[in-house]
Backbone as CSV, one residue per row, in Angstrom:
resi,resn,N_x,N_y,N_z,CA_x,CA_y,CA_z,C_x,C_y,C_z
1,UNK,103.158,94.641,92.210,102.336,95.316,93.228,102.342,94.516,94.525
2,UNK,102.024,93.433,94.305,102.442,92.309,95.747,103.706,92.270,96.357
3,UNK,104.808,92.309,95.100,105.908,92.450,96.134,106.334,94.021,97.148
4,UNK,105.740,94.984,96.275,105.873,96.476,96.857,105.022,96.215,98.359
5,UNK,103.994,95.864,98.054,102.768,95.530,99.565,103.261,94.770,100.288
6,UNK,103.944,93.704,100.377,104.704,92.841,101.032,105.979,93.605,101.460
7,UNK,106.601,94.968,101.072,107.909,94.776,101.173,107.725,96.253,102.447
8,UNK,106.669,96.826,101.992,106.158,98.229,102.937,105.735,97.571,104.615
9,UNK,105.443,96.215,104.358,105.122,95.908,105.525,105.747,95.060,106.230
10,UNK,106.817,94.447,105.410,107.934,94.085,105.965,108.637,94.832,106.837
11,UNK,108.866,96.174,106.277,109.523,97.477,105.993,109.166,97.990,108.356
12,UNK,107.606,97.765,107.902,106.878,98.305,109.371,107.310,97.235,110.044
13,UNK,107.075,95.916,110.218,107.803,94.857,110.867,108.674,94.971,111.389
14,UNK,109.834,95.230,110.930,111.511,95.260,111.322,111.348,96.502,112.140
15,UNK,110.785,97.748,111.908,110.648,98.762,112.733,110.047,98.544,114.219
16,UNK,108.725,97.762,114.274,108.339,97.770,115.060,109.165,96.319,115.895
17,UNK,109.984,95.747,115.329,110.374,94.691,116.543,111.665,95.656,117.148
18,UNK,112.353,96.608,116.452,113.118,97.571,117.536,112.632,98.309,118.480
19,UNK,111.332,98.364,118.585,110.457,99.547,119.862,110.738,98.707,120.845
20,UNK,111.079,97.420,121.455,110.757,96.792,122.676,111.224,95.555,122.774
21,UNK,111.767,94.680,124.753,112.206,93.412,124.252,111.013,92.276,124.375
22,UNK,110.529,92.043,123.550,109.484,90.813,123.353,109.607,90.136,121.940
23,UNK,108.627,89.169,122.011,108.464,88.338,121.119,107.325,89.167,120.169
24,UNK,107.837,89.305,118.607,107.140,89.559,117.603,106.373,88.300,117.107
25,UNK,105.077,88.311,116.903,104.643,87.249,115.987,103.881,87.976,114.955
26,UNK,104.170,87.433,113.610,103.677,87.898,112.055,103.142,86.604,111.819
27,UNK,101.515,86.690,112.196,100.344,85.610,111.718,99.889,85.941,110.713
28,UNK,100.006,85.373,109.582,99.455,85.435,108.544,99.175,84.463,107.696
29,UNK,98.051,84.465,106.380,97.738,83.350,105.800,99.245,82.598,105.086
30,UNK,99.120,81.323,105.239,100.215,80.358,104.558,100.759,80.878,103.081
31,UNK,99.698,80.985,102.413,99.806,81.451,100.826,100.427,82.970,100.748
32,UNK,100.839,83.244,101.931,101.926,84.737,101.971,103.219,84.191,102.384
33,UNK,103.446,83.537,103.024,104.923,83.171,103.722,105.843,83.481,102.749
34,UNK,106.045,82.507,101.982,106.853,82.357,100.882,107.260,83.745,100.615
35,UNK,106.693,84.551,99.985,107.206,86.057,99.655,107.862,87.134,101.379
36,UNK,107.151,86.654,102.245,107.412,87.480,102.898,108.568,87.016,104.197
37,UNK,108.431,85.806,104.052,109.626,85.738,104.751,111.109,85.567,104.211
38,UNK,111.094,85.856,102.823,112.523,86.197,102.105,112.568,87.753,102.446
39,UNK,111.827,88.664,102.908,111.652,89.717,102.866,112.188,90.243,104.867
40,UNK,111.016,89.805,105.429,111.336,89.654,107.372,112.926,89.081,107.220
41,UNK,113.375,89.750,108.411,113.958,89.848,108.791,114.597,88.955,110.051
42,UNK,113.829,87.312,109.759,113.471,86.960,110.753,114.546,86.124,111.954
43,UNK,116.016,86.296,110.964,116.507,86.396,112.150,117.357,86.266,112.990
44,UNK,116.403,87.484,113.336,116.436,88.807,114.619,115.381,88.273,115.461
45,UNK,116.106,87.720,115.985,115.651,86.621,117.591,114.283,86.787,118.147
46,UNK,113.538,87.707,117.639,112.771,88.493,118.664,111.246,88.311,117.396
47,UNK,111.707,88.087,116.279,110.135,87.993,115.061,110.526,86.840,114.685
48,UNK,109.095,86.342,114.365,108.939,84.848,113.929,107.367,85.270,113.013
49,UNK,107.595,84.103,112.136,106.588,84.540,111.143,105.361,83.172,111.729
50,UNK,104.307,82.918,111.730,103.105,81.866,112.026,101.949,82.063,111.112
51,UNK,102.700,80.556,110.313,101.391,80.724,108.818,100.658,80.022,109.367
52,UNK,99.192,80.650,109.042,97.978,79.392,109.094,97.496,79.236,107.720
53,UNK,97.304,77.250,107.778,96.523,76.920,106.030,95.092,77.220,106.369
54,UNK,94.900,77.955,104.879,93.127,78.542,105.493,92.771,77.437,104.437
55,UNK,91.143,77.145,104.870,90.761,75.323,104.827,89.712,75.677,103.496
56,UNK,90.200,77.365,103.034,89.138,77.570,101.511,89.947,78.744,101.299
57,UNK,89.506,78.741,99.717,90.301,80.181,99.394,89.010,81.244,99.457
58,UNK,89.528,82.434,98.775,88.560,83.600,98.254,88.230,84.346,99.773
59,UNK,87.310,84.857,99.658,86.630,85.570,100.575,86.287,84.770,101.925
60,UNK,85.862,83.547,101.495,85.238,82.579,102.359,86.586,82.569,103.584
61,UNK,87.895,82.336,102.977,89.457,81.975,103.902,89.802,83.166,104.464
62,UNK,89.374,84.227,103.683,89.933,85.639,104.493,89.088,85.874,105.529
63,UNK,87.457,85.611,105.749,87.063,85.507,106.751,87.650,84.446,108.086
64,UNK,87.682,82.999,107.211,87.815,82.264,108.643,88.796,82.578,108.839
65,UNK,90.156,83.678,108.430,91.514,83.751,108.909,91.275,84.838,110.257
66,UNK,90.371,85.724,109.547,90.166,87.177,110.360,89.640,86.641,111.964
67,UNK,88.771,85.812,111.469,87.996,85.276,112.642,87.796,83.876,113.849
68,UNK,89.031,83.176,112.945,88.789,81.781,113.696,90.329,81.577,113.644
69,UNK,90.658,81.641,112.384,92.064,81.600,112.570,93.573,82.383,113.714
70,UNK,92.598,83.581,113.128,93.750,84.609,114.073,93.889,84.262,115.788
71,UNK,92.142,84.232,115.961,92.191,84.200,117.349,92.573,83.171,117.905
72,UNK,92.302,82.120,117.208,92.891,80.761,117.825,94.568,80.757,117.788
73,UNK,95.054,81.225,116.888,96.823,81.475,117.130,97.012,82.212,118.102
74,UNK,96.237,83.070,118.510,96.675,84.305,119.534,96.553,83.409,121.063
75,UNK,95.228,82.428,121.102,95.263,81.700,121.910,95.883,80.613,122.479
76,UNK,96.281,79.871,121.346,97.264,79.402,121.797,99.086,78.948,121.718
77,UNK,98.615,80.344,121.500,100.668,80.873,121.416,100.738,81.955,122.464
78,UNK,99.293,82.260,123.399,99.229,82.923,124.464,99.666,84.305,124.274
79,UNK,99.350,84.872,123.160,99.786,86.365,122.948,99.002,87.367,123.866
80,UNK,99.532,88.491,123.991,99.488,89.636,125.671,98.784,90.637,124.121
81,UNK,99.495,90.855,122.893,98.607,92.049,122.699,98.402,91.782,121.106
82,UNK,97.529,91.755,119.969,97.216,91.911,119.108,96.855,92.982,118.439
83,UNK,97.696,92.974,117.479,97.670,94.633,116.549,96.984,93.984,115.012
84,UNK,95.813,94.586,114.931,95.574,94.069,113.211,95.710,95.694,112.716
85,UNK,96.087,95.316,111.202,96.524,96.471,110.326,95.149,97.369,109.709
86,UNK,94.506,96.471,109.854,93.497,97.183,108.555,92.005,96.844,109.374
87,UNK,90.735,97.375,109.207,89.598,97.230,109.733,88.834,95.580,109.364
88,UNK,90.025,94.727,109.982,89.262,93.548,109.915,89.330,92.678,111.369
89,UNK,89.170,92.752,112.645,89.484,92.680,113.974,88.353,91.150,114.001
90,UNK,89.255,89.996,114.569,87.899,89.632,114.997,87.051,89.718,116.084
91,UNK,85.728,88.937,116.010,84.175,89.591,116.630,84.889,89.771,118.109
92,UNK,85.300,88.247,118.530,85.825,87.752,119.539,86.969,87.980,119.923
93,UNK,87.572,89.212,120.610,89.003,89.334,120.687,89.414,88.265,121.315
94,UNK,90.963,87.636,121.369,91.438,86.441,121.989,92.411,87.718,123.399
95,UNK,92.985,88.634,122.968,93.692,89.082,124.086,93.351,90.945,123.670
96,UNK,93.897,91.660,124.786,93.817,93.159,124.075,94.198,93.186,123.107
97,UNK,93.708,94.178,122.314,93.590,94.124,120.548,93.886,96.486,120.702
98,UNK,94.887,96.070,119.753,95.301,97.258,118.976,94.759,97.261,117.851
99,UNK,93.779,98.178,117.235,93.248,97.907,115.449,93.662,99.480,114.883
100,UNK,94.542,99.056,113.811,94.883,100.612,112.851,93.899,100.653,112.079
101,UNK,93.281,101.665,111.839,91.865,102.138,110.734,92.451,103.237,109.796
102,UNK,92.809,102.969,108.626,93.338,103.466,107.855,92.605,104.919,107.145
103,UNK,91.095,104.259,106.858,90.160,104.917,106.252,88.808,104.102,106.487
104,UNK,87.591,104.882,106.122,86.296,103.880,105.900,85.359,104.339,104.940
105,UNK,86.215,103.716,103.891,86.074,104.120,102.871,84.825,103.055,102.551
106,UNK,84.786,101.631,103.149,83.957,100.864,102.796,82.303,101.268,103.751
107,UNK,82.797,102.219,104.491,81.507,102.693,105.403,80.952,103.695,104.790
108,UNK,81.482,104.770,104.242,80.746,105.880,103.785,80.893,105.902,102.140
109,UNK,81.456,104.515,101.071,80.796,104.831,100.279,80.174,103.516,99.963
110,UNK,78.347,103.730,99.226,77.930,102.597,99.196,78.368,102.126,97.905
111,UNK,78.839,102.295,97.005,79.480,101.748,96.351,80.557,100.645,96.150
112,UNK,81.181,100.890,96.943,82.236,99.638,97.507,80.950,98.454,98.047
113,UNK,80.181,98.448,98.510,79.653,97.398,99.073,78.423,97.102,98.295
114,UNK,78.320,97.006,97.102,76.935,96.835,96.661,76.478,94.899,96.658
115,UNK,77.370,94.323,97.045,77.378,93.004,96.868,76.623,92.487,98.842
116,UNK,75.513,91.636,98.482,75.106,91.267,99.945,75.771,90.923,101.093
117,UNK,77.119,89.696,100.591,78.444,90.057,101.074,79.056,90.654,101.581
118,UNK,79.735,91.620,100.604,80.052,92.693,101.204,79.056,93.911,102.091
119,UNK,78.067,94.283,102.151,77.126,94.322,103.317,77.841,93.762,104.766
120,UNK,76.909,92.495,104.486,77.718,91.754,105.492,78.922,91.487,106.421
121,UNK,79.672,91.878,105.644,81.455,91.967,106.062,81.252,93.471,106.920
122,UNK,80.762,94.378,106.138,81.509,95.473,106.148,80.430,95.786,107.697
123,UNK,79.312,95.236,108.089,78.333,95.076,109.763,79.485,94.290,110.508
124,UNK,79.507,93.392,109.913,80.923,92.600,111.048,82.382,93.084,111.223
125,UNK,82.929,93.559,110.750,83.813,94.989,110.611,83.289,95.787,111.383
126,UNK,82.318,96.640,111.421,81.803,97.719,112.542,81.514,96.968,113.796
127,UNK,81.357,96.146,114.186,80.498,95.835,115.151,81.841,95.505,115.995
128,UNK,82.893,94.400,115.231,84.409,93.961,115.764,84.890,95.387,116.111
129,UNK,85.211,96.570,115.561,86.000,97.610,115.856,85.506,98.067,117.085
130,UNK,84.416,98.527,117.405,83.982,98.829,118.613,84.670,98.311,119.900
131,UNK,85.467,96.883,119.887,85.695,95.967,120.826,86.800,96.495,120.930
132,UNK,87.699,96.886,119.953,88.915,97.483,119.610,89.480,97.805,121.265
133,UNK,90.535,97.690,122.148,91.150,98.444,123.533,91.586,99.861,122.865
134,UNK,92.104,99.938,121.370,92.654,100.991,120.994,92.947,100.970,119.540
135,UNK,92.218,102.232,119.207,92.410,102.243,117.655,93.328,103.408,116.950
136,UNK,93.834,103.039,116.216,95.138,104.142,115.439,94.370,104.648,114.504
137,UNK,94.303,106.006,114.272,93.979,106.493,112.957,94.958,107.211,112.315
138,UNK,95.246,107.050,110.726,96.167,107.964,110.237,96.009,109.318,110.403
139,UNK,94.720,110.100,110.665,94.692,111.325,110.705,93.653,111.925,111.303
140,UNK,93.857,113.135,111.953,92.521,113.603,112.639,91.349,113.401,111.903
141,UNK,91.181,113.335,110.609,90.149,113.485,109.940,89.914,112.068,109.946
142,UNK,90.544,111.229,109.850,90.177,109.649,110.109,89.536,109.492,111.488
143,UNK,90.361,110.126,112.572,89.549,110.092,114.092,88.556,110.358,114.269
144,UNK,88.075,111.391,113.078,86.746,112.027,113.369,85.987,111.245,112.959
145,UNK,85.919,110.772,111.495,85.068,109.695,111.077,85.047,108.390,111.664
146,UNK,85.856,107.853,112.506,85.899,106.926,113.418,84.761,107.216,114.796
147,UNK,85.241,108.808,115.021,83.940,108.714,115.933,82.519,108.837,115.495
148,UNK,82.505,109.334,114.501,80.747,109.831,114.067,80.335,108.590,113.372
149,UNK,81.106,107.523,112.652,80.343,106.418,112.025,80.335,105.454,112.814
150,UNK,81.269,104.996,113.576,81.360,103.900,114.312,81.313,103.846,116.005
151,UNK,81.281,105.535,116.370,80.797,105.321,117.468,81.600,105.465,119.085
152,UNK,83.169,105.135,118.113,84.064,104.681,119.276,84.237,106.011,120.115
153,UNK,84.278,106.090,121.379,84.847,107.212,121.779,86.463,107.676,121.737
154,UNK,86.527,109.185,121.821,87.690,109.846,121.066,89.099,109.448,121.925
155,UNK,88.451,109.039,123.353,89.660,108.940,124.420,90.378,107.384,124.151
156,UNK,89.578,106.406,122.676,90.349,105.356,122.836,91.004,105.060,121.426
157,UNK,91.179,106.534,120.838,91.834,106.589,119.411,93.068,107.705,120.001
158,UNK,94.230,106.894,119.134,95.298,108.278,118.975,95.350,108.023,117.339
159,UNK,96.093,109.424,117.248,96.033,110.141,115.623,97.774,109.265,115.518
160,UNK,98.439,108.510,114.639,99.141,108.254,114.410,99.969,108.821,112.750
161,UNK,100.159,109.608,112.362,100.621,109.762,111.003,101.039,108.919,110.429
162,UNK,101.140,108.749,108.868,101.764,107.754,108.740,103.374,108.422,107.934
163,UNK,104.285,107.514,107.622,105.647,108.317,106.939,105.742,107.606,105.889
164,UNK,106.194,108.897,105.191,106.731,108.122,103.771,107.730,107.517,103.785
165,UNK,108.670,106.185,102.831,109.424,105.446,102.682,110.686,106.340,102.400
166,UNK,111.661,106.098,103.067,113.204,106.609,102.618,113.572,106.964,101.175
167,UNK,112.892,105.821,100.366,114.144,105.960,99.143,113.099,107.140,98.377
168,UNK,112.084,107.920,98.935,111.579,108.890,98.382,111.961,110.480,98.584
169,UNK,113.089,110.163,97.660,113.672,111.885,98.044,114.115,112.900,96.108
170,UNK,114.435,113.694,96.284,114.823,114.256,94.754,115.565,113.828,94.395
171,UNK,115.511,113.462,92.669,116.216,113.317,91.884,116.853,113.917,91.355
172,UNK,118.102,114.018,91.245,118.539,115.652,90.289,120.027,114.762,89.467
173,UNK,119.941,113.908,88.927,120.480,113.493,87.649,119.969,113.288,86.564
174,UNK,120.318,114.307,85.926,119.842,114.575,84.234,119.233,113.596,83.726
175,UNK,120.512,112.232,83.055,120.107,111.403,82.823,119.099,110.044,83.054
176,UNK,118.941,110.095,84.442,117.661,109.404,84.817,116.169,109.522,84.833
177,UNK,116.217,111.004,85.260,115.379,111.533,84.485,115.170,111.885,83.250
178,UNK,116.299,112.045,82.375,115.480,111.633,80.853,115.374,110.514,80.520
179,UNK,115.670,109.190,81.442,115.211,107.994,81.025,114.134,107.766,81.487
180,UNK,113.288,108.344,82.379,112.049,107.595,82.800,111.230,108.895,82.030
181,UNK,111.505,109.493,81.308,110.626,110.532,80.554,110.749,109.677,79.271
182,UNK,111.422,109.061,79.199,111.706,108.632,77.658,111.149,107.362,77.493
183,UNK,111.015,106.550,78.439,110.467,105.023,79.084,109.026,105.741,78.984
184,UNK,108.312,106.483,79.316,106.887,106.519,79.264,106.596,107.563,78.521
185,UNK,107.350,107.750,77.285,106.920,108.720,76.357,106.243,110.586,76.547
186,UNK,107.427,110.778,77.608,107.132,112.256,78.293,107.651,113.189,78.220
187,UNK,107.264,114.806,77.941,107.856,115.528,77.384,109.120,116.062,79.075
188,UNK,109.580,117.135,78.289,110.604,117.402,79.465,109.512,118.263,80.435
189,UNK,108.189,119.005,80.315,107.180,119.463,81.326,105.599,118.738,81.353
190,UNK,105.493,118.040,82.805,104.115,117.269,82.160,103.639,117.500,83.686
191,UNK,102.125,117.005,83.653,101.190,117.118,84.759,101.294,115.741,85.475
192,UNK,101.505,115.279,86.441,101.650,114.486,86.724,100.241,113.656,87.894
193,UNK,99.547,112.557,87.788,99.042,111.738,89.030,99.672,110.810,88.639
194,UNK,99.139,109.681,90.091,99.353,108.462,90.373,98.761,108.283,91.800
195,UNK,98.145,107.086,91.210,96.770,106.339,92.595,95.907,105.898,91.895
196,UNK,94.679,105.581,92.535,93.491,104.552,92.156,92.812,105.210,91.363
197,UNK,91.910,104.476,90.178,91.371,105.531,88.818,89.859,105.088,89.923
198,UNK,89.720,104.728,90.471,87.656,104.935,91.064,87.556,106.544,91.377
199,UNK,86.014,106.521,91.254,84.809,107.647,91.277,85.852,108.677,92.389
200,UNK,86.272,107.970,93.298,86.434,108.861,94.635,87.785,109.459,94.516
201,UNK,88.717,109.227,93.444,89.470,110.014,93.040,89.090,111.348,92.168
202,UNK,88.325,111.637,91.949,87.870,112.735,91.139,88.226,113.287,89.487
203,UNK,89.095,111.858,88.797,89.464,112.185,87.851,88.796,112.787,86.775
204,UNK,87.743,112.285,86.465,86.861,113.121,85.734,86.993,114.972,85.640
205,UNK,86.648,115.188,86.625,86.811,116.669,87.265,88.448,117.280,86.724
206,UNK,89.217,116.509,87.052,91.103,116.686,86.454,90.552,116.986,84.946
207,UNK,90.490,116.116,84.440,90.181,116.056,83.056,89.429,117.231,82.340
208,UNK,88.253,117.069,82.838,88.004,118.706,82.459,88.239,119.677,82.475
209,UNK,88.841,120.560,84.218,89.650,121.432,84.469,90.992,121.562,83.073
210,UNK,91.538,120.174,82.827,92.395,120.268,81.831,92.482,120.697,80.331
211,UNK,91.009,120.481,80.355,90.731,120.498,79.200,90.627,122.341,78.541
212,UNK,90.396,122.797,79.707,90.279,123.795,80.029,91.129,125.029,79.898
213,UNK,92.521,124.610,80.155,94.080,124.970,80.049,94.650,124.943,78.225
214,UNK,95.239,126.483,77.911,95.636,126.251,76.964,97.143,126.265,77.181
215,UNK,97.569,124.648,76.483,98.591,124.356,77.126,99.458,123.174,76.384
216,UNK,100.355,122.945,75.702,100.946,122.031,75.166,101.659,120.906,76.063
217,UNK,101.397,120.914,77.498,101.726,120.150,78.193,100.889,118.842,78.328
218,UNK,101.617,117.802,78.583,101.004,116.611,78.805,100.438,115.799,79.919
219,UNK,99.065,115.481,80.596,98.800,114.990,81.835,99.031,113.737,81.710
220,UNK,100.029,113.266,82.626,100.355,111.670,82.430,99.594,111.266,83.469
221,UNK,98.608,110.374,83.891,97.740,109.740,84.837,98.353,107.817,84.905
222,UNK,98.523,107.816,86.265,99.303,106.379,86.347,98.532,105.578,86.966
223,UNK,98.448,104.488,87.159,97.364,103.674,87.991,96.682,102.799,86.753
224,UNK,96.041,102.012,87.758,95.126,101.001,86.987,93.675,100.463,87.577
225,UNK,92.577,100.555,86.236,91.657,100.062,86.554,91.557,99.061,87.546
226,UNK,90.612,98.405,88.494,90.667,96.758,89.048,89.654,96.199,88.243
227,UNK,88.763,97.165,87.377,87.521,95.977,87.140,87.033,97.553,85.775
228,UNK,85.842,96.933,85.133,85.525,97.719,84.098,84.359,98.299,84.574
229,UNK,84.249,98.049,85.776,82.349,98.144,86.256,82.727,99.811,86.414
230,UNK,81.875,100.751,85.434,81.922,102.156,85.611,80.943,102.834,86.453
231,UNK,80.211,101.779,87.401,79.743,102.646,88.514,80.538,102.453,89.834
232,UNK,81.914,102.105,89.250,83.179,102.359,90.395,84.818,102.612,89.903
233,UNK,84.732,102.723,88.793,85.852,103.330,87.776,84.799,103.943,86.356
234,UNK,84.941,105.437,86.183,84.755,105.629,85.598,85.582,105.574,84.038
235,UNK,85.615,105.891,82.581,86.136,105.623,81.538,86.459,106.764,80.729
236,UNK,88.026,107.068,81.682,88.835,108.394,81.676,89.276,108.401,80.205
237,UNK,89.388,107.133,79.596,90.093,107.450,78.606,89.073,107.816,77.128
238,UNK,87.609,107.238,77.198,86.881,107.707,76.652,86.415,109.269,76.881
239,UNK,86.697,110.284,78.307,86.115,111.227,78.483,87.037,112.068,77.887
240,UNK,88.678,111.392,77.855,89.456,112.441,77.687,89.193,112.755,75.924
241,UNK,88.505,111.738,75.038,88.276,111.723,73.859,87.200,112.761,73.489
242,UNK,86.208,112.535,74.085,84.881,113.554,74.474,85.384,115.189,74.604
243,UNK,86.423,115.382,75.358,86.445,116.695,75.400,87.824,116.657,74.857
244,UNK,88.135,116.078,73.556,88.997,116.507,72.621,90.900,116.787,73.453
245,UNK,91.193,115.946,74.262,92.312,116.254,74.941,92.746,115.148,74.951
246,UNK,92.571,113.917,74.208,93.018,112.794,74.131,94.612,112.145,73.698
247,UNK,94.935,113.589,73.219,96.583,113.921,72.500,97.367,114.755,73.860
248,UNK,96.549,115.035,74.534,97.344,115.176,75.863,97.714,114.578,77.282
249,UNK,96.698,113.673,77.058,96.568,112.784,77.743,97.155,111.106,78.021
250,UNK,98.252,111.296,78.839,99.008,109.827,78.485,98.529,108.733,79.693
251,UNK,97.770,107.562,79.372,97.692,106.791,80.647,99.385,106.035,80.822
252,UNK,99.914,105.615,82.110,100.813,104.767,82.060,100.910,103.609,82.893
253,UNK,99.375,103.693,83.276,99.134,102.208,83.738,99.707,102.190,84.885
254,UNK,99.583,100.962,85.520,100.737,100.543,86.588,101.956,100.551,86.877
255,UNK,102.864,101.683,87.449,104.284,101.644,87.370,104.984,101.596,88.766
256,UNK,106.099,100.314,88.450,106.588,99.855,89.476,107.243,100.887,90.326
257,UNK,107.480,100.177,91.668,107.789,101.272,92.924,109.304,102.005,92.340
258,UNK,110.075,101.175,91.543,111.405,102.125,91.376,111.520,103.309,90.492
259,UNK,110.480,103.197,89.849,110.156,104.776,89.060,109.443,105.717,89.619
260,UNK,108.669,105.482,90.509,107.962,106.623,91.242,108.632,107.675,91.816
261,UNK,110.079,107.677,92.284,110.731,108.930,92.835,111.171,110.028,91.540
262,UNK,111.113,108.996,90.626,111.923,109.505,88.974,110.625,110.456,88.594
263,UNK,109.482,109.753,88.654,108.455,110.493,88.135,108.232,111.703,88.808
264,UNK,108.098,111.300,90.137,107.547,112.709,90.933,108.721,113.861,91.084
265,UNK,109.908,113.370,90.821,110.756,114.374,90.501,111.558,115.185,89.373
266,UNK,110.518,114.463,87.973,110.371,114.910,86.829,109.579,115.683,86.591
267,UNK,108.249,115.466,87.306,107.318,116.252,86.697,106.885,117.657,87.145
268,UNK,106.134,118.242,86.047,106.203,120.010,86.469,105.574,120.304,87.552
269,UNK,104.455,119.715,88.072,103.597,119.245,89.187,102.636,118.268,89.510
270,UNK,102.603,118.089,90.504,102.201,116.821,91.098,100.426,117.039,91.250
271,UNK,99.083,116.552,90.674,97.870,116.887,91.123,97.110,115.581,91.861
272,UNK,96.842,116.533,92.970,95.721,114.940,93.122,94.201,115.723,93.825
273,UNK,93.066,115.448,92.903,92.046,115.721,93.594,91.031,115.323,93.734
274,UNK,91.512,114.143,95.035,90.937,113.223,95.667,89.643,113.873,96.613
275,UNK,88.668,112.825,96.499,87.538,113.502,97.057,87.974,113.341,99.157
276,UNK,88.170,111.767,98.672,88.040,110.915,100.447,89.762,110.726,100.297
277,UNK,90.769,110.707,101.599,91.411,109.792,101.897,91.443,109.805,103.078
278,UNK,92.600,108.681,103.669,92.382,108.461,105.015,93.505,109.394,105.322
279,UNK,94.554,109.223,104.616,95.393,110.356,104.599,96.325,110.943,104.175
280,UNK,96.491,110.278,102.198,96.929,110.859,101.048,98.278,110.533,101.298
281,UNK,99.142,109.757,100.960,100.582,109.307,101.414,101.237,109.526,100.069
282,UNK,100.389,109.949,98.724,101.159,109.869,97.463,101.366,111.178,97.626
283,UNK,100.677,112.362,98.072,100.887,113.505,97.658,102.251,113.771,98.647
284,UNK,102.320,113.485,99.980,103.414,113.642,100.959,104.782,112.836,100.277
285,UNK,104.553,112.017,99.187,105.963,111.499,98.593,106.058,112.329,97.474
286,UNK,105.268,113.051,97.564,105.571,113.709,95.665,106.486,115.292,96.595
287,UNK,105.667,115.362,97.336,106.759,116.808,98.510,107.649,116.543,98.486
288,UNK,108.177,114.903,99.088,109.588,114.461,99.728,110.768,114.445,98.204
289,UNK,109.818,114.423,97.395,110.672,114.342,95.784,111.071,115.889,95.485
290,UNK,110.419,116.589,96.025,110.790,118.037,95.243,109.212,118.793,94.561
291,UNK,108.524,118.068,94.503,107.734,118.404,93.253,106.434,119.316,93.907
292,UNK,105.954,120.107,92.738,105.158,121.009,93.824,103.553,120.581,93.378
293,UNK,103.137,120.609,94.317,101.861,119.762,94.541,100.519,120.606,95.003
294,UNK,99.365,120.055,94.148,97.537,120.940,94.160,97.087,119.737,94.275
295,UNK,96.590,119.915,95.438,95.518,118.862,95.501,93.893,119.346,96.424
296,UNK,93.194,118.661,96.304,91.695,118.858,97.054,92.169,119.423,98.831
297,UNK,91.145,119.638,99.437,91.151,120.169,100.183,90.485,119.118,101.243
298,UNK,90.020,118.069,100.663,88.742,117.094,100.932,89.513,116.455,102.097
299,UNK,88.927,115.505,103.109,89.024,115.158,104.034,90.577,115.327,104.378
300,UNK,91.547,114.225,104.736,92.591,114.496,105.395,93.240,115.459,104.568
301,UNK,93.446,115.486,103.387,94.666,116.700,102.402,95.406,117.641,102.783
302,UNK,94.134,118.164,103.140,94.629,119.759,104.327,95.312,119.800,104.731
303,UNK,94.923,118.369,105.969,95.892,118.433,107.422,97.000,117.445,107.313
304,UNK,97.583,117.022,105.353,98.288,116.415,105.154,99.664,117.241,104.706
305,UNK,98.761,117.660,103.629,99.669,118.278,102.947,100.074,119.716,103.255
């Protein structure tokens, strides 16, 4: 999973040092280098990678990176513009600041934040974005919730889509596809997800609807718990027992990025019915595979899929 996350953003890296002639800098914590600069591309005259050692681990280092670290590299390596990826900006911008907001997911559900901590983070997070010169959202429906929770006005967000990865296209050799049907114990017609098993995926709801179906087909559900706490993953595999569909029901856990085109272009259809996303990127790769796809209607989906 680290190397897939490392390799998608590698992936954006190399893209974005072809938009323009300047100097790329990829600041990031020390304890990433190693993986990611076998990965960068670095060189291509124009990106350079700048680890900082953070002086604690855990939560405690991801703060002072967000906040003391970053800006002080930006300062004095004299950087003109700072782009952070994800809603962690610090308080104090060091130069104009670009911030991508993926989702806020940690704003509108209280669940994610039940820890005082996290509280905490997630006020200093809102308060930093505001400062934002310009914020990216994956989708109108992200823009919108950008303006109604946090405030920003609409004239300093653009809607950016995001794209799916190349090597996600149809499969149409027999045999590979009966090997990744045969690798996860799948009939030749099955129901297919894959994504995060928490509350805000709606699996529960799948499950029943399924249960529902008279149908000798099999729902294979992929993904993995992070934690057992069931007031943020519920316990799909006990419910699927409860309503007697437990023989149809295949978990397959975590499966690496090179089977995912195999899957989504094996299976009879693709479901996802997600309550929140920022803007559903599994269901737009399960399209790019061939596969025909039901999903929620719920925030971005719509205007995704």
């Amino acid at each position: 999973a680290e190397f897939a996350i490392v390799k998608v953003r590698a992936t954006r890296i190399r893209e974005l040092a072809r938009l323009g002639p300047y100097e790329l800098l990829v600041i990031c914590p020390r304890e990433t280098t190693g993986l990611a600069r076998s990965l960068l591309t670095v060189e291509q005259g124009n990106t350079k990678v700048v680890p900082l050692s953070l002086p604690v681990g855990g939560d405690l280092g991801k703060l002072w990176f967000e906040q003391i670290g970053l800006p002080w590299a930006c300062h004095s390596r004299q950087v003109d513009l700072l782009h952070v990826l994800y809603l962690g900006p610090p308080l104090a911008k060091p130069c104009r600041t670009v911030l991508t907001i993926h989702d806020l997911i940690m704003l509108l559900f209280p669940e994610t934040r039940r820890s005082l901590r996290a509280r905490a983070y997630t006020r200093l997070a809102r308060v930093a974005a505001r400062r934002a010169d310009l914020v990216l959202a994956d989708s109108a429906s992200t823009k919108k919730d950008v303006v109604s929770v946090l405030g920003i006005p609409q004239e300093r967000i653009r809607v950016v889509p995001l794209g799916y990865d190349e090597t996600f296209r149809p499969v149409a050799d027999a045999g590979s596809l009966e090997g990744v049907r045969k690798k996860y114990g799948l009939e030749k017609e099955f129901v297919f997800y894959i994504g995060g098993l928490d509350w805000r995926k709606n699996l529960p709801r799948l499950l029943r609807a399924f249960s529902t179906i008279n149908t000798t087909r099999k729902l294979a559900i992929a993904g993995r718990a992070l934690s057992n706490n069931r007031t943020a993953f519920p316990d799909l595999a006990g419910l699927a027992r409860d309503l007697g569909i437990q023989d149809r029901v295949i978990f397959l856990g975590q499966v690496p990025e090179e089977d995912k085109s195999l899957l989504y272009s094996a299976c009879t259809v693709f479901v996802f019915p997600s309550l929140y996303e920022g803007f559903g990127l599994t269901p737009l790769e399960a399209m790019a595979c061939g596969a025909p796809v039901v999903c929620s209607r719920a925030s971005s989906l719509q205007e995704v899929v």
